[in-house]
DSSP file (Angstrom, degrees, kcal/mol; ACC not computed):
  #  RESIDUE AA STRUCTURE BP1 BP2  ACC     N-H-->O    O-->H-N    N-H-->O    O-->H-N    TCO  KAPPA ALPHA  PHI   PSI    X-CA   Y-CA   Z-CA
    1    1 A X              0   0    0      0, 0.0     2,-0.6     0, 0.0     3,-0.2   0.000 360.0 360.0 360.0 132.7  -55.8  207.1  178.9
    2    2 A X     >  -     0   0    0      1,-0.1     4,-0.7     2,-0.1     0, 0.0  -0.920 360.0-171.1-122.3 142.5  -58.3  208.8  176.9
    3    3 A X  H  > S+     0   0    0     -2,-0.6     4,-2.7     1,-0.2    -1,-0.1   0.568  78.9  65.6 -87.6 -27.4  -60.6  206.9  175.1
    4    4 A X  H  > S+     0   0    0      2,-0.2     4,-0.8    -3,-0.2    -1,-0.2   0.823 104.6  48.4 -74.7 -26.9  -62.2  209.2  173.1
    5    5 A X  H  > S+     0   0    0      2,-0.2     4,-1.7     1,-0.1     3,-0.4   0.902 111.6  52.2 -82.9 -26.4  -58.8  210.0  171.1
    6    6 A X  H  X S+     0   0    0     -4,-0.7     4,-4.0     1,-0.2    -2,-0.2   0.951 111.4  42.8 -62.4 -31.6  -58.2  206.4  170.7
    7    7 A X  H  X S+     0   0    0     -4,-2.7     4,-1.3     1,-0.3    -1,-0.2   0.660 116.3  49.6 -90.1  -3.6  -61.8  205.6  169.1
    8    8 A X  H  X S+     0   0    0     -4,-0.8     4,-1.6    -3,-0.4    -1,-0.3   0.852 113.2  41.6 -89.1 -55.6  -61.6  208.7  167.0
    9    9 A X  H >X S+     0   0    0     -4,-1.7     4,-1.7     2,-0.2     3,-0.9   0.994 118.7  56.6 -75.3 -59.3  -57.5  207.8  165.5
   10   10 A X  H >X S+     0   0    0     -4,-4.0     4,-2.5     1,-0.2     3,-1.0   0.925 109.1  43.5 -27.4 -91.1  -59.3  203.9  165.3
   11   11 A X  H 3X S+     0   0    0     -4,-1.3     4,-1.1     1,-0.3    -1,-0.2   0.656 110.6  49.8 -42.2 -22.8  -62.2  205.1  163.1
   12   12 A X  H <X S+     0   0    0     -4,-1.6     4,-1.7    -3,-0.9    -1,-0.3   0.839 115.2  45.7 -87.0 -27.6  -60.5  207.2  160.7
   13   13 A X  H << S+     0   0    0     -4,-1.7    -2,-0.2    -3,-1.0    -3,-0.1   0.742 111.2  50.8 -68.9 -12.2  -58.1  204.4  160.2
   14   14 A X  H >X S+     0   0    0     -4,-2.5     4,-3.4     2,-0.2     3,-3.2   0.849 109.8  53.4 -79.2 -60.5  -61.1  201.9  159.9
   15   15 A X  H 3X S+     0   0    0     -4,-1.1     4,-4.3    -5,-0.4    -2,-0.2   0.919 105.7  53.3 -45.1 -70.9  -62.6  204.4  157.2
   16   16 A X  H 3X S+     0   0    0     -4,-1.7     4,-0.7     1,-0.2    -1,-0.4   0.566 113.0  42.2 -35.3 -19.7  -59.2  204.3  155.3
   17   17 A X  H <> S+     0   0    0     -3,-3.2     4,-1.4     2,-0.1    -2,-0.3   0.759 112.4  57.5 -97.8 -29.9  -59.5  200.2  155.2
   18   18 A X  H >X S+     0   0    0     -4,-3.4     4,-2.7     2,-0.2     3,-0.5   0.963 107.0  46.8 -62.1 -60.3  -63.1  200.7  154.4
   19   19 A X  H >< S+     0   0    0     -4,-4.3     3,-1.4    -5,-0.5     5,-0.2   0.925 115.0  44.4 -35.9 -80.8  -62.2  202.7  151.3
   20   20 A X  H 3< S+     0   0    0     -4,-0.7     4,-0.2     1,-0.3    -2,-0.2   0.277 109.9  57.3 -50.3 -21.3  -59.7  200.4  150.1
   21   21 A X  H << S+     0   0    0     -4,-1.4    -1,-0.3    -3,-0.5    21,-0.2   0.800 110.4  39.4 -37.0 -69.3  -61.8  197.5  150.8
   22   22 A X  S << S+     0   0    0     -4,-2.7    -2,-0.2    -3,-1.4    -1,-0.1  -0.215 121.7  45.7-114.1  48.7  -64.7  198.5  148.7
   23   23 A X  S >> S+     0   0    0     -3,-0.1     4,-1.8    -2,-0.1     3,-0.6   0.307 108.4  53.5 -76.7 -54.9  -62.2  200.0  145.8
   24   24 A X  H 3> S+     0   0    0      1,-0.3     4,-1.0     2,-0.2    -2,-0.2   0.643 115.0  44.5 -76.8 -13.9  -60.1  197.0  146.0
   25   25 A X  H 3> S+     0   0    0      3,-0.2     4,-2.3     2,-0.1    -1,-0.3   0.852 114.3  47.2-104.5 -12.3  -64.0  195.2  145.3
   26   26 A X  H <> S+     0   0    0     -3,-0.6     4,-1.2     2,-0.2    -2,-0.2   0.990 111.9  48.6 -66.6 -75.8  -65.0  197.7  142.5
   27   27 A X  H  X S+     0   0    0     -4,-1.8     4,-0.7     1,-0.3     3,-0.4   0.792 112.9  49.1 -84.0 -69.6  -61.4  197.2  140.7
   28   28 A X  H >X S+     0   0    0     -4,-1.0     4,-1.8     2,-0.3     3,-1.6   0.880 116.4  53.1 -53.1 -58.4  -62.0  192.8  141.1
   29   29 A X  H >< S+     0   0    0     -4,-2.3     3,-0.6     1,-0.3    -2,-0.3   0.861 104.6  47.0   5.2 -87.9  -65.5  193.7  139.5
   30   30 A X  H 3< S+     0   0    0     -4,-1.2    -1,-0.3    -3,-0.4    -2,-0.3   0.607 108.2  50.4 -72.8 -60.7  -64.3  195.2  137.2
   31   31 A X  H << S-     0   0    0     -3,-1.6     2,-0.4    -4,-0.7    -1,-0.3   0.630 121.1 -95.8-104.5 -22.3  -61.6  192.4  136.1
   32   32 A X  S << S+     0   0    0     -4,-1.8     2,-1.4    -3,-0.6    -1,-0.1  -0.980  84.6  12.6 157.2-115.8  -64.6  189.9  136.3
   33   33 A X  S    S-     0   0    0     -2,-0.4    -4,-0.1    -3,-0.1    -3,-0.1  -0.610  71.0-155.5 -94.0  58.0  -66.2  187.5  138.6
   34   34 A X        -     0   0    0     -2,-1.4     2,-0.2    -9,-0.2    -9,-0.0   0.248  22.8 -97.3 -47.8 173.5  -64.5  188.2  142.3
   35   35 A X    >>  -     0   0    0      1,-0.1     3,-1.9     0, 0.0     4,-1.9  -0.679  32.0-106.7-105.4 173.3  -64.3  185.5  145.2
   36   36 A X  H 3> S+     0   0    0      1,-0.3     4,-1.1     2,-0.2    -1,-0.1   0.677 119.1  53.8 -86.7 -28.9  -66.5  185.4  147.7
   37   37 A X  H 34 S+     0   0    0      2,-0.2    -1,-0.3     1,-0.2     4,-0.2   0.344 105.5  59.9 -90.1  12.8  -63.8  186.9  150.5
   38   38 A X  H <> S+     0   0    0     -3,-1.9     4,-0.6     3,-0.1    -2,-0.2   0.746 107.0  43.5 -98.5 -62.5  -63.3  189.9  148.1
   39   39 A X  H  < S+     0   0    0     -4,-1.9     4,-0.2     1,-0.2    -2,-0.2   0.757 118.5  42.2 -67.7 -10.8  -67.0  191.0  148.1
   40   40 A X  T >< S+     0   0    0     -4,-1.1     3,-2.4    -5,-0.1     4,-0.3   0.816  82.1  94.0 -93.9 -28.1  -67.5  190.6  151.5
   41   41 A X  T >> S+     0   0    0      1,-0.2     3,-0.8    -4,-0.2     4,-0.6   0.849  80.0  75.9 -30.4 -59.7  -64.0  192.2  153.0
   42   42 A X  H >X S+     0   0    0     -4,-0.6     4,-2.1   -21,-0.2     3,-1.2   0.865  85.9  57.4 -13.8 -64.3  -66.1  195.4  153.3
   43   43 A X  H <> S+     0   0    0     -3,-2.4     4,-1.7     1,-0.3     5,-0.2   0.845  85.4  61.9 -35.1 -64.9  -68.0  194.5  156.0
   44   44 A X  H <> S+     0   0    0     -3,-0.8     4,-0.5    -4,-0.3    -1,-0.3   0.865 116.8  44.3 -52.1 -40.5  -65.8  193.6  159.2
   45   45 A X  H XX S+     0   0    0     -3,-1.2     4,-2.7    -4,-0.6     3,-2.0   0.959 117.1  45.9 -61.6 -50.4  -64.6  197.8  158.8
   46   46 A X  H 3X S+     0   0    0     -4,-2.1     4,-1.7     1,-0.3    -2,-0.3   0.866 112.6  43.7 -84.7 -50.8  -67.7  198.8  158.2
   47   47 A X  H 3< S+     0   0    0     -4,-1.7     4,-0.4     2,-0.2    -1,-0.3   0.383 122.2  41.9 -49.9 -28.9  -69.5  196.9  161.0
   48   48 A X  H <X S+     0   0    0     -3,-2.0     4,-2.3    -4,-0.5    -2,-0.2   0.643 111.8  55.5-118.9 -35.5  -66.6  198.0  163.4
   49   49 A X  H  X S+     0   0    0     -4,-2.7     4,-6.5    -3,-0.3     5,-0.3   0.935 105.5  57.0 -41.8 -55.1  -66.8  201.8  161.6
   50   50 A X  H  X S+     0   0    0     -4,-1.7     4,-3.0    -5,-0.4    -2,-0.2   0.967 110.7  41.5 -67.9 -43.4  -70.7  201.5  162.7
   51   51 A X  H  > S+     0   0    0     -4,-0.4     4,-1.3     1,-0.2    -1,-0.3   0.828 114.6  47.7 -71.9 -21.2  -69.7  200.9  166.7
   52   52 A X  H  X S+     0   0    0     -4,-2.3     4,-3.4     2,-0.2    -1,-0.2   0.917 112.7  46.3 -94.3 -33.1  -67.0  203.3  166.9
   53   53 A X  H  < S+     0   0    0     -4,-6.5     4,-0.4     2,-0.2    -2,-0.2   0.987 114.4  56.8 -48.9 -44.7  -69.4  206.4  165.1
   54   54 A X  H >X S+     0   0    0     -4,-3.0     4,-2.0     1,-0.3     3,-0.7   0.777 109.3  46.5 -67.2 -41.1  -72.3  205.0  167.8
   55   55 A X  H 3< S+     0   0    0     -4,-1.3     4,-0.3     1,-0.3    -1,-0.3   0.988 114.9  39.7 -61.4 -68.0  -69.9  205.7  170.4
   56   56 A X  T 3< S+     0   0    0     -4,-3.4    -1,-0.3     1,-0.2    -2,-0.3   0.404 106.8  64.7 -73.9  16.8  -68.9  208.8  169.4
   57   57 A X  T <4 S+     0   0    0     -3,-0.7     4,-0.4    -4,-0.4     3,-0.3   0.851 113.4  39.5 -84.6 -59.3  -72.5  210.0  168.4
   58   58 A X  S  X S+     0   0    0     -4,-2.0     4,-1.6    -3,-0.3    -2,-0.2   0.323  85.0  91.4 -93.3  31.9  -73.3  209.6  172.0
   59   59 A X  H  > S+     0   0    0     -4,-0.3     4,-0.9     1,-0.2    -1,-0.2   0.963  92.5  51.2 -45.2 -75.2  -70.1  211.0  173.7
   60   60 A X  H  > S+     0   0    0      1,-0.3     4,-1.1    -3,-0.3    -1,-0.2   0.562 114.2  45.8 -58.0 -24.7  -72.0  214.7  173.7
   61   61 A X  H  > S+     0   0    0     -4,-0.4     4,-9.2     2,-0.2     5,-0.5   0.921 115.6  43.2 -69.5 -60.8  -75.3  213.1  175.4
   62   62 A X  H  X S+     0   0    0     -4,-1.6     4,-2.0     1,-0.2    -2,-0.2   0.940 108.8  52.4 -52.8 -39.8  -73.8  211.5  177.5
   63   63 A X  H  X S+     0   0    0     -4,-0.9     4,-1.4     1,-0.2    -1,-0.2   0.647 109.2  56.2 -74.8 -14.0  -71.3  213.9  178.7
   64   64 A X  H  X S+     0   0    0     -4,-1.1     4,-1.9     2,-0.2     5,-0.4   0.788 105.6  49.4 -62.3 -50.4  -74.2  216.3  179.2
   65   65 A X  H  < S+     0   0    0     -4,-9.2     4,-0.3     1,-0.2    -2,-0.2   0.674 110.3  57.9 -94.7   8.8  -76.2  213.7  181.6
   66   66 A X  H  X S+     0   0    0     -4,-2.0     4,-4.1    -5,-0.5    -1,-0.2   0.906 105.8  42.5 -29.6 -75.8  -73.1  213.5  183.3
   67   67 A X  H  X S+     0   0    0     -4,-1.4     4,-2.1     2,-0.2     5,-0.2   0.841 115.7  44.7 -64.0 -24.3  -72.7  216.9  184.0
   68   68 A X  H  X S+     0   0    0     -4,-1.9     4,-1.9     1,-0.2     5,-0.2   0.951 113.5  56.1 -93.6 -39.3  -76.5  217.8  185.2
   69   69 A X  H  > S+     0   0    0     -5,-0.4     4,-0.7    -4,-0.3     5,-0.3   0.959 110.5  42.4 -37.4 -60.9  -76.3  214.4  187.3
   70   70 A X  H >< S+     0   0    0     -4,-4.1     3,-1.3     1,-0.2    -2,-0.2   0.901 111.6  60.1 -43.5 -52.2  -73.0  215.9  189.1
   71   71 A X  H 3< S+     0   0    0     -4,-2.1    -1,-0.2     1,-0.2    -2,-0.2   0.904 109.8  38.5 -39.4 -61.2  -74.8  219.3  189.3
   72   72 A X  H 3< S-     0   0    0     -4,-1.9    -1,-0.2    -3,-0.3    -2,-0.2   0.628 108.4-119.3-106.7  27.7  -77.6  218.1  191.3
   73   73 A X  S << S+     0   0    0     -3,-1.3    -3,-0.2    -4,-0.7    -2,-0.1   0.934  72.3 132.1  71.1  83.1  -75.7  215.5  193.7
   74   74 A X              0   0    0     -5,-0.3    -1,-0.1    -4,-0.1    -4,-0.1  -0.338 360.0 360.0-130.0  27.7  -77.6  212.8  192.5
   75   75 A X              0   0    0     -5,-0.2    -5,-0.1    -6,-0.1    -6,-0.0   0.263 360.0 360.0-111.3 360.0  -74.2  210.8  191.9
């Protein structure tokens, strides 16, 4: 299984409820005085958005002291 295409197809689908989230809180704005689970929906994407970029931020790092670990039999 590779995990790096899953958390990559995850986060763009997280980004797409994140969008729609904080539209869907713009739009209830908008129509007046939203409830309290309307301003907040953002979050739980965006919170979940933040771990899955952090992951892939450090893929390349990692996969780098991977390789120079392997390199000098250090394993």
């Amino acid at each position: 299984m590779d995990w790096s295409k899953w958390i990559r197809q995850i986060h763009r689908w997280l980004s797409i409820i994140f969008t729609a989230t904080v539209i869907a809180n713009f739009v209830a704005m908008a129509v007046g005085e939203p409830p309290a689970w309307v301003v907040y929906s953002p979050l739980p994407p965006l919170f979940l958005l933040l771990f899955s970029g952090l992951y892939m931020f450090v893929l390349p790092y990692a996969a780098r002291w991977r390789s120079t670990r392997e390199q000098t039999g250090s394993a």
